[in-house]
VOGU-3710 file (C-alpha; in Angstrom, 3 decimals, decimal comma):
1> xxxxxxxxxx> 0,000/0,000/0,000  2,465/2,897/1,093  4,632/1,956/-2,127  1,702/2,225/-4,381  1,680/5,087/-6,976  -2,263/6,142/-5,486  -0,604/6,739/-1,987  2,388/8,739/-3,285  0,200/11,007/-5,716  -2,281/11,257/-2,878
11> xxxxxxxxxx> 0,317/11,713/0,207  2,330/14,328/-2,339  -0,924/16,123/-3,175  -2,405/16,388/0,761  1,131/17,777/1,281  0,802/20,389/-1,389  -2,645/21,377/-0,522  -2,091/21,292/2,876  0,783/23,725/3,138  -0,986/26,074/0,228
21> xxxxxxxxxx> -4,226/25,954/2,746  -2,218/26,763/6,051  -0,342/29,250/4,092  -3,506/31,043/3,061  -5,527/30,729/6,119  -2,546/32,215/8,202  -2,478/35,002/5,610  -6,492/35,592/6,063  -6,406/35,638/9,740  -3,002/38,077/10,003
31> xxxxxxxxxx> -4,739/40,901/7,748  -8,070/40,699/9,224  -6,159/40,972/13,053  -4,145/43,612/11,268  -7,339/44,941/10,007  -9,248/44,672/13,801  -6,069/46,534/15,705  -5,921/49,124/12,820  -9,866/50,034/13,032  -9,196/50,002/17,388
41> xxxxxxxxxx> -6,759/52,684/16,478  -9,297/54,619/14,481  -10,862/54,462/16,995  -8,982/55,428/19,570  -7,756/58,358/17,998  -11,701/59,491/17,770  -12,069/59,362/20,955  -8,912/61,051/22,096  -10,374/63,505/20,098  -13,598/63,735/21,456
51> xxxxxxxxxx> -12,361/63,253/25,241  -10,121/66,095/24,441  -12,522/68,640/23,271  -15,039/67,613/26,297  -12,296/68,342/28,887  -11,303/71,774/27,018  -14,846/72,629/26,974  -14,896/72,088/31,162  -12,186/73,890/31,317  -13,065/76,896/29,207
61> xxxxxxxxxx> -16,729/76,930/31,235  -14,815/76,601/34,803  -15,976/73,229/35,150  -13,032/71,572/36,152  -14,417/69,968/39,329  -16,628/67,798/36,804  -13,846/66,359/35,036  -13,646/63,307/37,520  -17,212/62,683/36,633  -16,888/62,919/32,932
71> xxxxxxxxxx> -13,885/60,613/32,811  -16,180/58,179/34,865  -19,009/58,191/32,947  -17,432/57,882/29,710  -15,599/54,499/31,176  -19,065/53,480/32,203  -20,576/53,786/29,135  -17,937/51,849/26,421  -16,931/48,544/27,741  -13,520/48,609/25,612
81> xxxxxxxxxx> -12,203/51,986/26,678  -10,352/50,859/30,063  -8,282/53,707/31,298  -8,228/58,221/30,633  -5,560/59,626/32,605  -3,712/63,184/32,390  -0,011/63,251/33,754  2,225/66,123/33,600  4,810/65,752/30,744  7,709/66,736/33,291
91> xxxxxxxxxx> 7,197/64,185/35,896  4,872/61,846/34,326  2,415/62,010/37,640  -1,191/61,744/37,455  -3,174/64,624/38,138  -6,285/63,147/37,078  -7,675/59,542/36,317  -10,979/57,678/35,233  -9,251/55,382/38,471  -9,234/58,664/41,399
101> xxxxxxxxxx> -6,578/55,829/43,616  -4,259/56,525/40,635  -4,061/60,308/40,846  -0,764/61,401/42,479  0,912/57,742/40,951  3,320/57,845/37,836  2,113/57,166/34,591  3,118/54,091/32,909  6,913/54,179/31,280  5,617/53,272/28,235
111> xxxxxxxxxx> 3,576/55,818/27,849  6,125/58,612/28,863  9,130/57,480/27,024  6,540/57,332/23,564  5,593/61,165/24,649  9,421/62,060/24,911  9,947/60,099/21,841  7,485/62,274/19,655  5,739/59,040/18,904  2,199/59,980/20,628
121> xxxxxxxxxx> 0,789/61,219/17,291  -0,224/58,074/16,546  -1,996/54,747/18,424  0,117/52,354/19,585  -0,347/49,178/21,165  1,371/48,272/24,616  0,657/45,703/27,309  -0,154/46,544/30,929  -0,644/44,780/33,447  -0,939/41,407/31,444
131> xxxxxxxxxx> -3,480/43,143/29,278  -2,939/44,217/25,569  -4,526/47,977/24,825  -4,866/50,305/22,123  -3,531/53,278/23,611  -3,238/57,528/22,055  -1,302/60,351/23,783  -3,197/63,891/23,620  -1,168/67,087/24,693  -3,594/69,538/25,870
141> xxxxxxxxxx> -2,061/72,938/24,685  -1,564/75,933/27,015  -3,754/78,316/24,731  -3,999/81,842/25,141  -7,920/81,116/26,309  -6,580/79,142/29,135  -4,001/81,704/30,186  -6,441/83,395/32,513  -6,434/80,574/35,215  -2,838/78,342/34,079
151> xxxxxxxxxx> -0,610/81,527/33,453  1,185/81,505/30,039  4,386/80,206/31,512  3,638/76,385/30,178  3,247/75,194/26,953  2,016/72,286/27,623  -0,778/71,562/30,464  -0,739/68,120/30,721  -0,724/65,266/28,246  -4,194/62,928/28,020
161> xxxxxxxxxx> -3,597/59,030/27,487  -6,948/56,727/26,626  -6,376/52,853/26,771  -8,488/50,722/24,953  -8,695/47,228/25,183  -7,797/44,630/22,727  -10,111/41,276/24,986  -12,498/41,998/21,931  -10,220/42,393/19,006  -8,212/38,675/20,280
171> xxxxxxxxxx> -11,625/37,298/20,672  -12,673/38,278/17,193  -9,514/36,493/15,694  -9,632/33,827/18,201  -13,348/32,784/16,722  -12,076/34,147/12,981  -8,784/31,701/13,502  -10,829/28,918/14,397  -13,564/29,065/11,935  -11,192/29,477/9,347
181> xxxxxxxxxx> -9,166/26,220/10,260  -12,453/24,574/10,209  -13,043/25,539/6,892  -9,891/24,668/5,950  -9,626/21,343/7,552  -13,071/20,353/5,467  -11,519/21,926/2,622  -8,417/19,704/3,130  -10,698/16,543/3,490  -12,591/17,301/0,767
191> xxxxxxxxxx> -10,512/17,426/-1,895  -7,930/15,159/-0,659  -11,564/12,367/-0,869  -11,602/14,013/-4,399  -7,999/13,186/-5,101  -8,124/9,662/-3,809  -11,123/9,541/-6,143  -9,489/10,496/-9,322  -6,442/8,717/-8,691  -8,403/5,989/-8,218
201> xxxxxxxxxx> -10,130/6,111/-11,788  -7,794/7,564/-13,652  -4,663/5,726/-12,529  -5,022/2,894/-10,129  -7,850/1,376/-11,987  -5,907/1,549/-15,499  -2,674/0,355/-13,630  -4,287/-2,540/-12,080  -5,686/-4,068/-15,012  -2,218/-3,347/-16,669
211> xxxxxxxxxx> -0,715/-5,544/-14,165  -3,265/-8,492/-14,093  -2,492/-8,774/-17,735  1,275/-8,588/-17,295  0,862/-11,534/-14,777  -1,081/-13,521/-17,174  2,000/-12,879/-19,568  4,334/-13,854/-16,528  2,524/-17,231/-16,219  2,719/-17,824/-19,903
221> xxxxxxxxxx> -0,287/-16,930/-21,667  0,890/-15,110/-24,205  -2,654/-14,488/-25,692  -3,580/-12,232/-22,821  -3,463/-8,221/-24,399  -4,212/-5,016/-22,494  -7,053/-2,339/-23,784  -6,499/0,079/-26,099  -9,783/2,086/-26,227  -8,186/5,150/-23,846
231> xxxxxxxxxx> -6,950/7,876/-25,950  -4,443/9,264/-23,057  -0,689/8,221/-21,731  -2,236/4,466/-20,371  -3,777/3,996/-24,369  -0,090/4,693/-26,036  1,397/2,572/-23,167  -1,370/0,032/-23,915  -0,432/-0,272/-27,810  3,058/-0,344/-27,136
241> xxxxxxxxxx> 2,849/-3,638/-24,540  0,536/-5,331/-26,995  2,921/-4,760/-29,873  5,781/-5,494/-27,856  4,237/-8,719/-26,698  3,233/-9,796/-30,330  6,911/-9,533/-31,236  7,225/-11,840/-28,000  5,293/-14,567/-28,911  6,314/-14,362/-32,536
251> xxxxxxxxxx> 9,940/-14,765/-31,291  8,861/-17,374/-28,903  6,982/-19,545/-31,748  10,243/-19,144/-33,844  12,211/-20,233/-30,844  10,090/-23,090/-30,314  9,946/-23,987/-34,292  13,938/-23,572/-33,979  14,162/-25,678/-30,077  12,059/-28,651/-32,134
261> xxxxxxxxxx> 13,940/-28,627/-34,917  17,055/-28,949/-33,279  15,601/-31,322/-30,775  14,369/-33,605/-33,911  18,273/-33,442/-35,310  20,031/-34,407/-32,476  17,823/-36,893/-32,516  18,651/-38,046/-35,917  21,970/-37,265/-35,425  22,098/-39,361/-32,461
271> xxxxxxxxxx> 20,316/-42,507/-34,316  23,027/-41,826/-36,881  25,758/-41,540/-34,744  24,841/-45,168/-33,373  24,145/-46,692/-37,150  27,482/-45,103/-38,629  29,080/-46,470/-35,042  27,898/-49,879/-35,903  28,754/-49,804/-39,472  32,365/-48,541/-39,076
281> xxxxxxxxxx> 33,359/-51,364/-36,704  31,642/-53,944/-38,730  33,486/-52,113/-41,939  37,023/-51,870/-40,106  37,602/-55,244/-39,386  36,999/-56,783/-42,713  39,248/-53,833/-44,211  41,847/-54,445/-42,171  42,018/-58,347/-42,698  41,411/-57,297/-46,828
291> xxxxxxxxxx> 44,613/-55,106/-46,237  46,466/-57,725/-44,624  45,828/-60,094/-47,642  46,616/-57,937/-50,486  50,016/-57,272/-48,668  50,750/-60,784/-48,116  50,002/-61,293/-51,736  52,024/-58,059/-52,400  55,090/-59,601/-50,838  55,113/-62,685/-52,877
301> xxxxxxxxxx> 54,763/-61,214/-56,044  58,086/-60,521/-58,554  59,419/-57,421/-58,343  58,947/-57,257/-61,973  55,234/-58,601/-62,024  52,141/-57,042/-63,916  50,031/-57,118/-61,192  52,040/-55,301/-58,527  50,730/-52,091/-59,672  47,073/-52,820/-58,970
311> xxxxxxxxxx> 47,971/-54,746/-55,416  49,301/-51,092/-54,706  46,391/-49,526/-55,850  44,092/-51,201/-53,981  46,123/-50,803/-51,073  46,162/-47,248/-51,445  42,408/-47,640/-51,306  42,535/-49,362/-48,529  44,174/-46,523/-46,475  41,455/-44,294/-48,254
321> xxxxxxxxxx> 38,649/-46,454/-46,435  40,431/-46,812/-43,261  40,674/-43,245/-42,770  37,259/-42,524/-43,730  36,418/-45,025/-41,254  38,371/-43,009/-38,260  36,318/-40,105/-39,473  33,073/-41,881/-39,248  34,362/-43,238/-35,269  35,796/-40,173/-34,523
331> xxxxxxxxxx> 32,569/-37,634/-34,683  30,054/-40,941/-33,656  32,048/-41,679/-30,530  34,240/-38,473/-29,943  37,489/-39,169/-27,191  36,803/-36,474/-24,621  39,644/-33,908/-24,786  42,582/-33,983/-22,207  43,613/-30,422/-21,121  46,942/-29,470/-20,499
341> xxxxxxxxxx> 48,684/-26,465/-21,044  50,558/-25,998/-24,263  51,940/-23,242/-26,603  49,514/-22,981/-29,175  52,366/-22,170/-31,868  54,407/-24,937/-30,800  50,969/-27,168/-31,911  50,388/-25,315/-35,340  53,905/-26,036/-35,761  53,221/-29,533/-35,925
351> xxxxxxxxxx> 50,546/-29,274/-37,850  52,240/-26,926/-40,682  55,084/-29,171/-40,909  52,637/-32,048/-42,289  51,016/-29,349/-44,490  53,853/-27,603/-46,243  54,439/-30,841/-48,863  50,845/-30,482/-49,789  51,185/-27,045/-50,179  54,309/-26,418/-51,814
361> xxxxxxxxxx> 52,701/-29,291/-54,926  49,734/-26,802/-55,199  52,262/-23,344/-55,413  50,429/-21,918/-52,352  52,783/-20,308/-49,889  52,134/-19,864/-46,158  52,745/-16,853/-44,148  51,967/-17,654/-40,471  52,175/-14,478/-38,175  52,678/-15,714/-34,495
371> xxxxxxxxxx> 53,635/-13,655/-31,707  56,052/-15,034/-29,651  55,242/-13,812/-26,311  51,729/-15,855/-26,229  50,285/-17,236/-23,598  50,065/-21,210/-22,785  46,474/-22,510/-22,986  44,684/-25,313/-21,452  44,054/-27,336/-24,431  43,922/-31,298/-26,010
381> xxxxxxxxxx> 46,605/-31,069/-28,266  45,849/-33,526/-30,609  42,506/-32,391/-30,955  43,356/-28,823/-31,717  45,919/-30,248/-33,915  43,607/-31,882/-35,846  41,339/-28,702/-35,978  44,423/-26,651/-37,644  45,122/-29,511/-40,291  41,487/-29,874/-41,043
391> xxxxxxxxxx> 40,754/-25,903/-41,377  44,432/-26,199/-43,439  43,456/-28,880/-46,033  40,564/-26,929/-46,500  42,324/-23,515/-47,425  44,340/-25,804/-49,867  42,049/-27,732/-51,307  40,305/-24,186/-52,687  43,098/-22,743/-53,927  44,126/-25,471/-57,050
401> xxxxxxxxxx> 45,887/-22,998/-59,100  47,855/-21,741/-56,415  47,447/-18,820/-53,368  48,415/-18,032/-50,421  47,417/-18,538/-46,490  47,886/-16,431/-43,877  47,841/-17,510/-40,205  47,800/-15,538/-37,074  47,279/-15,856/-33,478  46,848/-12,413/-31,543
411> xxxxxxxxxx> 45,046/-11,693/-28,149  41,858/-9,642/-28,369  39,255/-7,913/-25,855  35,892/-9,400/-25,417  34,455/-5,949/-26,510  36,114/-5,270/-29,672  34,650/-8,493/-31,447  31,630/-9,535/-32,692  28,340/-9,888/-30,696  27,959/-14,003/-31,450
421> xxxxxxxxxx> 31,756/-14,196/-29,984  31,023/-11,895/-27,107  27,373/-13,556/-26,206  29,307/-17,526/-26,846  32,547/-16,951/-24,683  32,084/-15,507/-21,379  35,956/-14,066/-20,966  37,379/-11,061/-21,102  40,488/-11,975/-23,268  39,925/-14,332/-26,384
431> xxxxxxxxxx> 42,490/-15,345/-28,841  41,921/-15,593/-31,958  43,833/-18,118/-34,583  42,648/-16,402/-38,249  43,136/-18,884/-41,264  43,230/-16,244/-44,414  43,198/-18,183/-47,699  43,075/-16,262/-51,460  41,039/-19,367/-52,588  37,658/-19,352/-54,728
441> xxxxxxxxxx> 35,547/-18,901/-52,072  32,208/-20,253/-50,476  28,469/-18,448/-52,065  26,562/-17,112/-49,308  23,785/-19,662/-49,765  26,503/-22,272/-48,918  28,189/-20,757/-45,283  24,619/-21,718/-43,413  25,435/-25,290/-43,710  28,728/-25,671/-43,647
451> xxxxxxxxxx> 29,418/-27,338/-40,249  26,385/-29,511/-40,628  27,971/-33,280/-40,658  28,467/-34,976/-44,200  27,657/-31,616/-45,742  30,593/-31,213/-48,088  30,606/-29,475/-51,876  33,749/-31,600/-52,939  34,303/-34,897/-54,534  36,861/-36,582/-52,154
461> xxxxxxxxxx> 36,009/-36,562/-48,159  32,979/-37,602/-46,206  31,949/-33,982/-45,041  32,907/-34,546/-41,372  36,093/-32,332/-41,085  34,573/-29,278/-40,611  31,748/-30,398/-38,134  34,716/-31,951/-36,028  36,788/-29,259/-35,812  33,450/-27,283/-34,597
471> xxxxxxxxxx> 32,832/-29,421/-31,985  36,480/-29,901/-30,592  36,222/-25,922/-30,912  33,300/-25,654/-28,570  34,435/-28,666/-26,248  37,431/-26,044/-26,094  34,824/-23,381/-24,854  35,512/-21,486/-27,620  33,752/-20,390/-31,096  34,828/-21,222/-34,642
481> xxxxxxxxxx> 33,213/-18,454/-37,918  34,013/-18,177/-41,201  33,460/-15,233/-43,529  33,781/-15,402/-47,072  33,958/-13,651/-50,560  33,159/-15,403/-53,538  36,648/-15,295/-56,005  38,256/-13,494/-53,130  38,831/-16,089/-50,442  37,761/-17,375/-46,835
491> xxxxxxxxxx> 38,760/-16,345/-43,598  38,096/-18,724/-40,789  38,608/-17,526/-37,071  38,670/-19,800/-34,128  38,148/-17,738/-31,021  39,185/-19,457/-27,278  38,435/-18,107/-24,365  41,441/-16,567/-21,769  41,414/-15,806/-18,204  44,458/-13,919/-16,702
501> xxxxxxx> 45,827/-15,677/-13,577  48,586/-14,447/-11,593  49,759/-11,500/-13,927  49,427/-14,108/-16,827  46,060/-15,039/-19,065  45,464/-18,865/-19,308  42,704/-20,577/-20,671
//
């Protein structure tokens, strides 16, 4: 659940809307307290005013004694104003008060450092006493009216201070604040419930049936397609799965086609392995008593005698069979190899020196390019041996009027060759023996089928040498390819897998 894509849209979304809501409904509730403390200074200026002009008009009738009363009454009758007072600028005593026990007391310090300041033009807010007012500073002028009874030696006669109370402004807000979060909070639910909703429909539901048919693919029913009637993101994604799984079960029918028919010729291969088993031992014991014969007849025959010449003959025929016969045993019932570690250019040595009579009656040269610092290899000697001769004969064999082969051996990195080498040997050094003839070339139509067993385009051999060598290659954990240009020549590469060891690479 908490990894699903519903509860991260939905989580990421009641985050987003929840800070965007808070962020609001603190800005609401801060301009409409700003907007409550700015109208209590309205109106405490107004009445500062008004209180003002009612004491100068006691004054300027002689009614001074009334004063106490008026300030009284005027407490009595608002239930925010909470305090008049008049202090003398100088001292900052009372001289009279709405409260007559605070007559003769100092004013507040607040309110006489804001009158030395020069701030008392305006309301200002100040706590006393625990309690949060809206207060305003009056000076009551010394005019020449009031000179009569004050004397004109003052300026100032005193300096009036109103305090109005602010219980009704935090209550406001208080109720504002909460109603607001209410709102908010129901806000919040509501269209997080809508969010969940739409996520719901638009994603989770597509998603879900997007993964009950990739399950049904999982479990091999490759029938099993997802809908493509949405026109949005989940429709494209749709017709992109359902063409990618077409592709899939195409492939997989071609793998299939491919896995039987390989299954059904190993099978053949297998029955044939045992038949041409059975029929070279049943054919190599006869030969060899036949051979035995013809030599004993051989050896009694004159030197000078007629017949000598077709004893030899069938002799040589003899050896002809025989070693067709080997062939035949040799891929039916391979000999397992026997790894040990050799030079590989000591055994293509060997191999060359049986080659170079052949080659030298044909007018083909051979220019073998071997390294000398190479690396020994785990190998059957004799098998590889064989391989070298076999891919050998072959290069000679095409080239009847003559050519030349080129061998090398040369240590390569797994990424620099081709992807069926890289995918068949897991290594990341191969070396690679290259075979380079200028011969006439194998057609394109021909290379497909040119390890299959007893597939051969020639009139002599049984079509077994190259199928051999493949599968002493791969017994070798290595790959053997062939490339070729029609009246240009073949290249075949066998490619063995290395593994460094010990600040050396070994096979």
């Amino acid at each position: 659940m908490f990894n699903s894509v519903k509860f991260k849209i939905t989580i990421t979304a009641f985050f987003i809307i929840s800070v965007i809501m808070v962020l609001s409904t603190l800005r609401d509730i801060n301009q409409t307290e700003q907007k409550l403390l700015n109208a209590q200074k309205e109106k405490a200026v107004l009445l500062s005013e008004r209180i003002t002009h009612g004491i100068m008009v006691l004054m300027l009738k002689n009614r001074w004694q009334d004063l106490q009363t008026f300030m009284e009454s005027l407490i009595k009758d608002s239930k925010e104003l909470k305090g008049i007072r008049i202090f003398l600028p100088e001292n900052g005593t009372i001289v009279a008060s709405s409260e007559p026990k605070e007559i003769g007391r100092e004013i507040y310090k607040k309110d006489v450092e804001i009158f030395k300041n020069g701030e008392y033009q305006k309301a200002f807010l100040v706590e006393k006493e625990g309690q949060w007012y809206t207060s305003k500073l009056t000076v009551i002028q010394n005019q020449p009216i009031c000179h009569r009874c004050h004397g004109s030696d003052k300026e100032v006669l005193g300096v009036l201070g109103i305090d109005i109370s602010l219980n009704s402004v935090y209550q406001t807000s208080g109720a504002f604040k909460k109603e607001h979060f209410m709102d908010a909070l129901i806000g919040f639910l509501l269209m997080g419930s809508g969010i969940m909703l739409v996520v719901g429909i638009l994603i989770e539901r597509p998603v879900r049936k997007m993964i009950r048919t990739i399950r049904k693919i999982e479990n091999g029913d490759l029938s099993a397609r997802m809908e493509e009637n949405k026109k949005d993101e989940f429709g494209l994604m749709a017709k992109s799965f359902n063409s990618m799984v077409e592709s899939l079960e195409s492939a997989n029918k071609e793998i299939e086609q491919f896995h039987m028919e390989q299954i059904q010729r190993a099978a053949r291969l297998a029955s044939l392995g045992e038949i041409i088993s059975g029929i070279a031992h049943e054919i190599k014991n006869p030969l060899t008593g036949i051979s035995c014969a013809v030599q004993l007849i051989q050896s009694e025959m004159k030197a000078d005698d007629d017949k000598k010449e077709i004893t030899a003959e069938i002799l040589l025929q003899i050896k002809r069979l025989d070693r067709i016969v080997k062939d035949l045993l040799n891929y039916a019932k391979p000999k397992p190899p026997q790894f040990l570690p050799n030079r590989i250019e000591g055994i293509l040595e060997k191999a060359l020196f049986f080659v170079y009579p052949e080659a030298k009656g044909h007018d083909i040269s051979i220019d073998p390019r071997i390294d000398n610092d190479l690396p020994e290899v785990m190998m059957d000697p004799d098998q590889m041996q064989q391989v070298f001769l076999n891919l050998m004969i072959n290069a000679i064999q095409a080239m009847p009027s003559g050519g030349r082969l080129a061998i090398s051996i040369s240590i390569a990195d797994s990424q620099t060759v081709g992807e069926k080498i890289k995918g068949q040997i897991l290594s990341n050094k191969i070396m690679l023996i290259r075979f380079q003839d200028t011969g006439e070339g194998i057609e394109q139509e021909h290379l497909e089928n040119i390890f299959d067993p007893f597939y051969t385009r020639k009139t002599k051999g049984t079509g077994l040498g190259l199928s051999i060598s493949q599968r002493i290659v791969h017994e070798h954990g290595g790959e053997i390819t062939v490339e070729s240009t029609p009246g240009k020549g073949t290249v075949f590469t066998i490619s063995l897998p290395l593994i460094e060891t010990g600040g050396r690479v070994q096979e």
